[in-house]
LOSETI-374131 format. One record per residue: residue number from 1; chain; x, y, z of N, C-alpha, C in turn. Coordinates in steps of 0.02 Angstrom, whole numbers, plus 50000, padded with zeros to 5 digits. Example, Ala and Ser with C-alpha at 12.3 -4.5 7.8 and 13.67 -1.06 7.14 Angstrom:
% residues 2
<site 1; A; <50660; 49716; 50390>; <50615; 49775; 50390>; <50660; 49835; 50390>>,
<site 2; A; <50642; 49888; 50354>; <50684; 49947; 50357>; <50645; 50002; 50394>>,
//
This chain:
% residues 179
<site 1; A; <48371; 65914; 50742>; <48404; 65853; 50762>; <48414; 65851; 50838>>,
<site 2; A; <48437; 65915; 50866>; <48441; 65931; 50950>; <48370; 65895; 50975>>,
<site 3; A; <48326; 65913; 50959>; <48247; 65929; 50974>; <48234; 65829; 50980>>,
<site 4; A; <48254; 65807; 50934>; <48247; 65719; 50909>; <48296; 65683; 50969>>,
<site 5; A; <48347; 65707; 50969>; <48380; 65674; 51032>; <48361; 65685; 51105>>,
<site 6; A; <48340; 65740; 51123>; <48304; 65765; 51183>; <48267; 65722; 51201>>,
<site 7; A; <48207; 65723; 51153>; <48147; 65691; 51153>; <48156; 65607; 51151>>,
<site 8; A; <48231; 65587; 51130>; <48249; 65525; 51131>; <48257; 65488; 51195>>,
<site 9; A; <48308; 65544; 51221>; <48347; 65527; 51308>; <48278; 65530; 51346>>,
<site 10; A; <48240; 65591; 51342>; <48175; 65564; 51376>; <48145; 65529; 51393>>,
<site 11; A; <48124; 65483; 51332>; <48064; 65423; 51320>; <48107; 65347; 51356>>,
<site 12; A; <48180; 65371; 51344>; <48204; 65314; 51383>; <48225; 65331; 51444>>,
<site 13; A; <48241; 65362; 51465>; <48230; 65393; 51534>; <48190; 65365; 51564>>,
<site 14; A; <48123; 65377; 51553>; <48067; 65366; 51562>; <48030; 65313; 51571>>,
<site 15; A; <48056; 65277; 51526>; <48044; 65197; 51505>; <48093; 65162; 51561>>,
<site 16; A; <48137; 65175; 51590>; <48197; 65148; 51643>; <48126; 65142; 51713>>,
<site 17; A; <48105; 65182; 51736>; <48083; 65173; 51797>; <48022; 65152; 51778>>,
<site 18; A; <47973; 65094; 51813>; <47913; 65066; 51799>; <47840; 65141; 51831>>,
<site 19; A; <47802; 65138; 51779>; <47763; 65211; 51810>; <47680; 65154; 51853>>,
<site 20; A; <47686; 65180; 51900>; <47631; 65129; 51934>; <47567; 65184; 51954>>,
<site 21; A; <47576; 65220; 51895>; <47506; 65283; 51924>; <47438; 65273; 51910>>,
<site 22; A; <47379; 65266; 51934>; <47304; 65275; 51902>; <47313; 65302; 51859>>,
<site 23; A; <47307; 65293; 51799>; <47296; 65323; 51740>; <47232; 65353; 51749>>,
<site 24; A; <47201; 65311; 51746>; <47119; 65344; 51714>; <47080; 65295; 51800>>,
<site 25; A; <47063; 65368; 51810>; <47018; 65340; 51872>; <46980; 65397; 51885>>,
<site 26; A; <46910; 65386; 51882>; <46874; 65458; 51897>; <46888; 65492; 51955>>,
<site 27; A; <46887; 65567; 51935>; <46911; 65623; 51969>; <47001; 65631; 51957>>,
<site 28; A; <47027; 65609; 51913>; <47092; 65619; 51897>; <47079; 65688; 51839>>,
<site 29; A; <47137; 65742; 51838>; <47138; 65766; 51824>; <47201; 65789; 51784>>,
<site 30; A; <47201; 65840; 51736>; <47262; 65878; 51699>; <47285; 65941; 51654>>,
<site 31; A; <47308; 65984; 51668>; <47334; 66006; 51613>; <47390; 66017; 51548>>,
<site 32; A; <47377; 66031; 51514>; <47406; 66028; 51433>; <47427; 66078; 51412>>,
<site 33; A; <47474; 66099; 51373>; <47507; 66136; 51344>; <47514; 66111; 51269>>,
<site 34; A; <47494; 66114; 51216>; <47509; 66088; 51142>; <47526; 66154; 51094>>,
<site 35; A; <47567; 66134; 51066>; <47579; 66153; 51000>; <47569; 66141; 50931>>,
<site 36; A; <47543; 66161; 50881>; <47510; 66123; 50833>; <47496; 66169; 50758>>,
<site 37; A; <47473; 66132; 50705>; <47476; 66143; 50640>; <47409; 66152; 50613>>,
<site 38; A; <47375; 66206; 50593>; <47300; 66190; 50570>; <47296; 66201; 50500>>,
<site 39; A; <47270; 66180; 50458>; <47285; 66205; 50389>; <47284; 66268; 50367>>,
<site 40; A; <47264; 66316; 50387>; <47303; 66392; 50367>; <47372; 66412; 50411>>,
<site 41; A; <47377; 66387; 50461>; <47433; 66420; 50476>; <47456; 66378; 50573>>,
<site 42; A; <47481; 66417; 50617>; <47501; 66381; 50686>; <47448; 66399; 50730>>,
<site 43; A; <47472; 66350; 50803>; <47423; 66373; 50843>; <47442; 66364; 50906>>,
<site 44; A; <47435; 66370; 50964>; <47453; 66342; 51025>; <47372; 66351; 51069>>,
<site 45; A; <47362; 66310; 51101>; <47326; 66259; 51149>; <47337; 66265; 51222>>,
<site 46; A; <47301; 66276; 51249>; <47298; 66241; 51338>; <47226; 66217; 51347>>,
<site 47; A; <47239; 66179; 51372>; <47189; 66127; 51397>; <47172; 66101; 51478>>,
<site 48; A; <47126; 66071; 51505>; <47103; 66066; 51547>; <47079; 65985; 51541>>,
<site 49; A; <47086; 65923; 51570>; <47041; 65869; 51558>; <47016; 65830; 51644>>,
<site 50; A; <46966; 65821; 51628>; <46949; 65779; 51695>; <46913; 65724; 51695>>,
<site 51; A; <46931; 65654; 51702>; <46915; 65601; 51712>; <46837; 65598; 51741>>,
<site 52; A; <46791; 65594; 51713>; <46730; 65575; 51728>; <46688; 65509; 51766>>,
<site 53; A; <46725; 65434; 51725>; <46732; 65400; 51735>; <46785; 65365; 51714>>,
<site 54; A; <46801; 65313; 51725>; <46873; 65266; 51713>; <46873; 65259; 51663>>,
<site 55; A; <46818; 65284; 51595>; <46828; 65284; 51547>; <46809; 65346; 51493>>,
<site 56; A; <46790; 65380; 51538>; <46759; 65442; 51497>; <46768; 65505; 51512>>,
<site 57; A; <46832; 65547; 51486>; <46838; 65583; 51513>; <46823; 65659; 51472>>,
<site 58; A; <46805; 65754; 51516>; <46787; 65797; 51505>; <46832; 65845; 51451>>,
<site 59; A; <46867; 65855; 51404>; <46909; 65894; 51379>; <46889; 65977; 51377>>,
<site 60; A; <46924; 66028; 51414>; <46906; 66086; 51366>; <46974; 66126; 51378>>,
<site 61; A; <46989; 66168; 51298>; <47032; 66182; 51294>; <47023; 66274; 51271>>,
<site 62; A; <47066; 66317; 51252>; <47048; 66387; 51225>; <47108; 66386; 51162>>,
<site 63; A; <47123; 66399; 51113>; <47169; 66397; 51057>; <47179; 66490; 51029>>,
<site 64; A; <47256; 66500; 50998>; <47244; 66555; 50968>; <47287; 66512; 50907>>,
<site 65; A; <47268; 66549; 50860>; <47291; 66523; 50794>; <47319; 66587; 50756>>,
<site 66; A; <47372; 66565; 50702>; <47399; 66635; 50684>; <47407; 66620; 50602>>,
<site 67; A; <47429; 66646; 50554>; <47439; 66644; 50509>; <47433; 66704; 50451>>,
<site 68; A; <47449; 66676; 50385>; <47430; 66716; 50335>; <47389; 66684; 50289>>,
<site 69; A; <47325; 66730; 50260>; <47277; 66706; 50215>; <47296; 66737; 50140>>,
<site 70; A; <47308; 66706; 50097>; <47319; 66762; 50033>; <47239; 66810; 50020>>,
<site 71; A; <47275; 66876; 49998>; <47228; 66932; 49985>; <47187; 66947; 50034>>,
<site 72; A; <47190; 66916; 50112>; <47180; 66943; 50173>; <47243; 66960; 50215>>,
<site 73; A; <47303; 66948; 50188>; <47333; 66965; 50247>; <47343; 66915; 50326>>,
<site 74; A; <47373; 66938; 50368>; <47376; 66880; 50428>; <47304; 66907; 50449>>,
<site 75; A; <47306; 66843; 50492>; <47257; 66823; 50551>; <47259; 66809; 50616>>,
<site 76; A; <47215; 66810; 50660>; <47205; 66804; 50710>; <47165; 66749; 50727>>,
<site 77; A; <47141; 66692; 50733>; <47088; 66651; 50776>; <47095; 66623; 50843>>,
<site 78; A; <47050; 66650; 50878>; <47029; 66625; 50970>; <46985; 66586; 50965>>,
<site 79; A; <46978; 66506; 50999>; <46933; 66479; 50982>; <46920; 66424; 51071>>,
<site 80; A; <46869; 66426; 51086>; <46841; 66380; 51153>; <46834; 66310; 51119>>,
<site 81; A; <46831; 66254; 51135>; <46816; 66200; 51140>; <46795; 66171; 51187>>,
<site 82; A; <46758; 66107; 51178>; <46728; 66072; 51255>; <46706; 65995; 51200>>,
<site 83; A; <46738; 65960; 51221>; <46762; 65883; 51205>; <46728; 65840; 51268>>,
<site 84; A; <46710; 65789; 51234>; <46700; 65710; 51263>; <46739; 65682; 51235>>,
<site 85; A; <46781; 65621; 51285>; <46823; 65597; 51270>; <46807; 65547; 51291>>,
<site 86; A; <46792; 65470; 51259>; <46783; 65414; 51295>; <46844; 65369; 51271>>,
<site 87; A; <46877; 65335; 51316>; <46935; 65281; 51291>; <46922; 65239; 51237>>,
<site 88; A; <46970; 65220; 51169>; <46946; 65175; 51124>; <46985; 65115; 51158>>,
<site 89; A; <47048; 65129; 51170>; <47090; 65081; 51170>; <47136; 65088; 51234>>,
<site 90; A; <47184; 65045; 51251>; <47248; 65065; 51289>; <47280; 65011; 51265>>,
<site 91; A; <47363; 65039; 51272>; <47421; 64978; 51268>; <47438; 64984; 51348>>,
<site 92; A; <47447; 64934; 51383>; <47468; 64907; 51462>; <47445; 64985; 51492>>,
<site 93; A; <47503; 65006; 51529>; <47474; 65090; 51581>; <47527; 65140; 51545>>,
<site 94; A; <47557; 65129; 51482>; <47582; 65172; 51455>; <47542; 65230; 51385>>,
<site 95; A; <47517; 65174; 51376>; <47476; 65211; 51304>; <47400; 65242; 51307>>,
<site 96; A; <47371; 65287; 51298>; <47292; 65285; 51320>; <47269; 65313; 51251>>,
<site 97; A; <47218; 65277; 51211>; <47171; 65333; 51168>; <47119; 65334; 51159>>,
<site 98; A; <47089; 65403; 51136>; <47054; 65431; 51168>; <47003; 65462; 51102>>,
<site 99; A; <46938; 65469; 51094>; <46890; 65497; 51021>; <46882; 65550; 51050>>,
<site 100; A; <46872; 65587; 51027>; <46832; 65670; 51044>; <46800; 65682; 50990>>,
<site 101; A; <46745; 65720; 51052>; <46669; 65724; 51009>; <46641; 65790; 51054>>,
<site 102; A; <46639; 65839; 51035>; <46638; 65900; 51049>; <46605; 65951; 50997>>,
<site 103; A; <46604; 66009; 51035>; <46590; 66073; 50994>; <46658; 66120; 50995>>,
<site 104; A; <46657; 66191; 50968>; <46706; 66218; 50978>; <46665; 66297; 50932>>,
<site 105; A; <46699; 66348; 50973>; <46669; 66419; 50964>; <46738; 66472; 50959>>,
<site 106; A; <46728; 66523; 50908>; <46808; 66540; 50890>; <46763; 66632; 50854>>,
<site 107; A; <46848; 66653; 50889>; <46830; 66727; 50846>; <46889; 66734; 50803>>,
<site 108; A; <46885; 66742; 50729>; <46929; 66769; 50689>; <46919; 66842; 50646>>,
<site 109; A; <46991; 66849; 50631>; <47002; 66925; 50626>; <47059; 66932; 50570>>,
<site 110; A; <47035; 66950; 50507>; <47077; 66963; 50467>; <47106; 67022; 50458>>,
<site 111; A; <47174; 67035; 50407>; <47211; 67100; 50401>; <47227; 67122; 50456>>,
<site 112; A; <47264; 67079; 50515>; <47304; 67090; 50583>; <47357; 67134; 50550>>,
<site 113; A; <47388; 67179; 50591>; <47447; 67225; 50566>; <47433; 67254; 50486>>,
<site 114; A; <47372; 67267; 50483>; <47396; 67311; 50416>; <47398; 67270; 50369>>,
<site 115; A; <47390; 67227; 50360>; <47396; 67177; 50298>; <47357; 67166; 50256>>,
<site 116; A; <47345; 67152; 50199>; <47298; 67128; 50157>; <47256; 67164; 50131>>,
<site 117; A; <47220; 67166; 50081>; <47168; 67214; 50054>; <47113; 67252; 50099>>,
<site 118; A; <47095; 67307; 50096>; <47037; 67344; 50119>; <46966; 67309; 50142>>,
<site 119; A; <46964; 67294; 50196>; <46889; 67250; 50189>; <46816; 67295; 50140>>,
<site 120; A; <46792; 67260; 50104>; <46721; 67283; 50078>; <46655; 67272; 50113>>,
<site 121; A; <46608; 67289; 50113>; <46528; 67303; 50112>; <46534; 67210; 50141>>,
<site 122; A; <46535; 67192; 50104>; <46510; 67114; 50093>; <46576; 67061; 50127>>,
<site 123; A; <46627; 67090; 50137>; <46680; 67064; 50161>; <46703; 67082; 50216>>,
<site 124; A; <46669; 67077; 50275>; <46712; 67095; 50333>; <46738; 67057; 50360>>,
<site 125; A; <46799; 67089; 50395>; <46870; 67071; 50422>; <46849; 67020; 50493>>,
<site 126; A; <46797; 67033; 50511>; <46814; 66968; 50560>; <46744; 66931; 50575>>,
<site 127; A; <46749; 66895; 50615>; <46671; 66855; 50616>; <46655; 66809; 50701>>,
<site 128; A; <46598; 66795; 50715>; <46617; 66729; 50744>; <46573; 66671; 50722>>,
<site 129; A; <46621; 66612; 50729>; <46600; 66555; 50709>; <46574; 66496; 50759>>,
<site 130; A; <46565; 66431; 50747>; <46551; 66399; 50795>; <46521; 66315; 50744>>,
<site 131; A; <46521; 66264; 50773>; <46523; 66217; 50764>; <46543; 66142; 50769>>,
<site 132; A; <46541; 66078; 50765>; <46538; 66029; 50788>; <46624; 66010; 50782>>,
<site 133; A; <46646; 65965; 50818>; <46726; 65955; 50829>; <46734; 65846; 50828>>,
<site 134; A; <46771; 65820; 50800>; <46778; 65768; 50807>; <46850; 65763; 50791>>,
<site 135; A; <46891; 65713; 50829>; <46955; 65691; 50818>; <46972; 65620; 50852>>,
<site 136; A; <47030; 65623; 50874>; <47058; 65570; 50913>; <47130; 65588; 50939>>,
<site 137; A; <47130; 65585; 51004>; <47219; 65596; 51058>; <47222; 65543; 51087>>,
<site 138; A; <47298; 65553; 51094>; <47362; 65491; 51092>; <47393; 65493; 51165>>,
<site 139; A; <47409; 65490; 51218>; <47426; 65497; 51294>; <47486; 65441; 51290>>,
<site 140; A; <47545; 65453; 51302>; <47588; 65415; 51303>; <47656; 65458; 51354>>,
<site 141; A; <47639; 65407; 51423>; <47637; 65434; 51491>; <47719; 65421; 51496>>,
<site 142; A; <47770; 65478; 51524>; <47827; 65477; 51532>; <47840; 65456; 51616>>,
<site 143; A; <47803; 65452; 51644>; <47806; 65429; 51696>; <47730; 65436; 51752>>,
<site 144; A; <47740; 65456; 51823>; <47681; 65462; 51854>; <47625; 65514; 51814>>,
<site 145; A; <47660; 65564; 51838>; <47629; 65637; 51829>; <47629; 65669; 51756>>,
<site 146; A; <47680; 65646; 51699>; <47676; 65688; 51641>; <47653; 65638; 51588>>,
<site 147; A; <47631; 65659; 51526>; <47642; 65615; 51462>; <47638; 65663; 51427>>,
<site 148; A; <47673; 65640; 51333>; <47664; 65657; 51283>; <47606; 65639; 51265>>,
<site 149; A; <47565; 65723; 51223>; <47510; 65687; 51183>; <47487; 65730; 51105>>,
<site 150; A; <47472; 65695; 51095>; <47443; 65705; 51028>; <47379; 65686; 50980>>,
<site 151; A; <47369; 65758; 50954>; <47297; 65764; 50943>; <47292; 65782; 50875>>,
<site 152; A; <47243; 65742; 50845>; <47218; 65784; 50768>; <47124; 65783; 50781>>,
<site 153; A; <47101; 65828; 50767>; <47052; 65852; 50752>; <47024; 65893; 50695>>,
<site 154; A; <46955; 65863; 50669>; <46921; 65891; 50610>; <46863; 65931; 50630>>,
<site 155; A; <46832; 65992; 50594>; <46761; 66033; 50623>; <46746; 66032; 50564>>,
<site 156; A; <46667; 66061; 50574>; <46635; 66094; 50531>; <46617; 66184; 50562>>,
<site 157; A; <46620; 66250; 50524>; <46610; 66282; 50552>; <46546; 66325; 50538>>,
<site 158; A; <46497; 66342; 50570>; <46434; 66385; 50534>; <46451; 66449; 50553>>,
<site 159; A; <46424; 66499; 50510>; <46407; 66587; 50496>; <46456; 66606; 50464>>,
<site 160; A; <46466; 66563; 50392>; <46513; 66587; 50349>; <46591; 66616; 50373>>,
<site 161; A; <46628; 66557; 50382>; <46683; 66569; 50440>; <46722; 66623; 50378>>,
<site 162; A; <46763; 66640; 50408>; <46826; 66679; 50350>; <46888; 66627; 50310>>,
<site 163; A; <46930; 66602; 50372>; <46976; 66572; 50364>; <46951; 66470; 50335>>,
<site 164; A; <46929; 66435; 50365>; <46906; 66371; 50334>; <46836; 66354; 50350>>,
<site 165; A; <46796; 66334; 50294>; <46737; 66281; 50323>; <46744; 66230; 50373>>,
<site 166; A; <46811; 66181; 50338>; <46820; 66123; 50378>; <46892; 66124; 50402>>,
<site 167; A; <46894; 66166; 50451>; <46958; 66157; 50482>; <46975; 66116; 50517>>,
<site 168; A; <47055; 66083; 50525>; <47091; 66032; 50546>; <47146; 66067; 50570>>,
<site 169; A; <47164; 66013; 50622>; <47205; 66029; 50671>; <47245; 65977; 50708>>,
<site 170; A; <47299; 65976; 50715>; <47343; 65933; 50714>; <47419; 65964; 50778>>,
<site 171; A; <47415; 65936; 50826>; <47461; 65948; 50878>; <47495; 65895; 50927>>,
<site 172; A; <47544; 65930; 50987>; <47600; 65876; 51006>; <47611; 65928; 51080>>,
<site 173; A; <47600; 65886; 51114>; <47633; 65946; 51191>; <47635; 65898; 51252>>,
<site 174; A; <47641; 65919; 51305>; <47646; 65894; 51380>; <47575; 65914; 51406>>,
<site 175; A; <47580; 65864; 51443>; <47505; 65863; 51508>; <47536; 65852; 51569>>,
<site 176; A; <47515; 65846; 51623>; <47534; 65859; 51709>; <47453; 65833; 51721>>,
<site 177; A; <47471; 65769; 51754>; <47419; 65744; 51787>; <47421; 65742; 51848>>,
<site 178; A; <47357; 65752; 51868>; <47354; 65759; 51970>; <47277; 65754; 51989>>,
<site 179; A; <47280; 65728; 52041>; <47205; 65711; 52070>; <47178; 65775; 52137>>,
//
């Protein structure tokens, strides 16, 4: 409930002073910090984006992901990404969104700390994967320099991943924009 009011005083905070910044103008730039939910378990995000053109901008981010798999035990996943992002939409210079259409490359590692059954012959504990990335993020600018954003993303993964075929991913954090 702390966390809901914070985030309340903020947005109006925020909303009090008019933000008169280039949003999207090539060679604008930012970084990200997200936090987020993937269907086995959490993850946290940093990111990198750079405005290409006034409408198309570069995403790449690095992720670790954590969790527990039943009868593996926890996990580990590190994963690269590299996104195109072209604008679908905007509301006035507050709202921006955004498709991503990317790849993304990840190492996972099962039975972290001792956990989970003995790997076998045919079952080993970790792998790397790699494969195609599509989603859509949400930019909703608290003033010049920062916005809230939010991202869900779907993959497909090839070389028999461990943890999901089609993993999803779903997050919420701050960006810092600067040219």
């Amino acid at each position: 409930m702390k966390n809901i009011l914070l985030v309340a005083l903020l947005l109006a905070g925020a909303g009090a002073v008019p933000a008169f910044a280039q949003r999207h103008v090539q060679h604008m730039a930012s970084w990200g910090a997200h936090r987020g939910r993937s269907e086995q378990g959490d993850y946290y995000e940093l990111s990198y984006t750079s405005m290409l053109t006034n409408r198309l901008a570069l995403r790449a981010s690095g992720l670790r992901e954590t969790g527990t798999l039943s009868g593996r035990g926890d996990y580990a996943s590190y994963a690269g990404r590299v996104l195109l992002a072209p604008q679908l939409f905007r509301l006035g210079e507050v709202v921006y969104v955004h498709l991503l259409l990317g790849a993304g490359a990840g190492y996972e590692r099962t039975g972290e700390h001792g956990t989970g059954e003995p790997a076998t012959d045919a079952q080993q504990p970790q792998r790397f994967t790699y494969g195609p990335q599509a989603g859509a993020e949400a930019d909703v600018f608290l003033g010049n320099r920062f916005s809230l954003v939010a991202t869900a993303t779907k993959g497909y993964l090839f070389n028999n991943p461990l943890l999901d075929q089609w993993p999803g991913y779903a997050s919420a954090g701050l960006r810092y924009h600067f040219r």
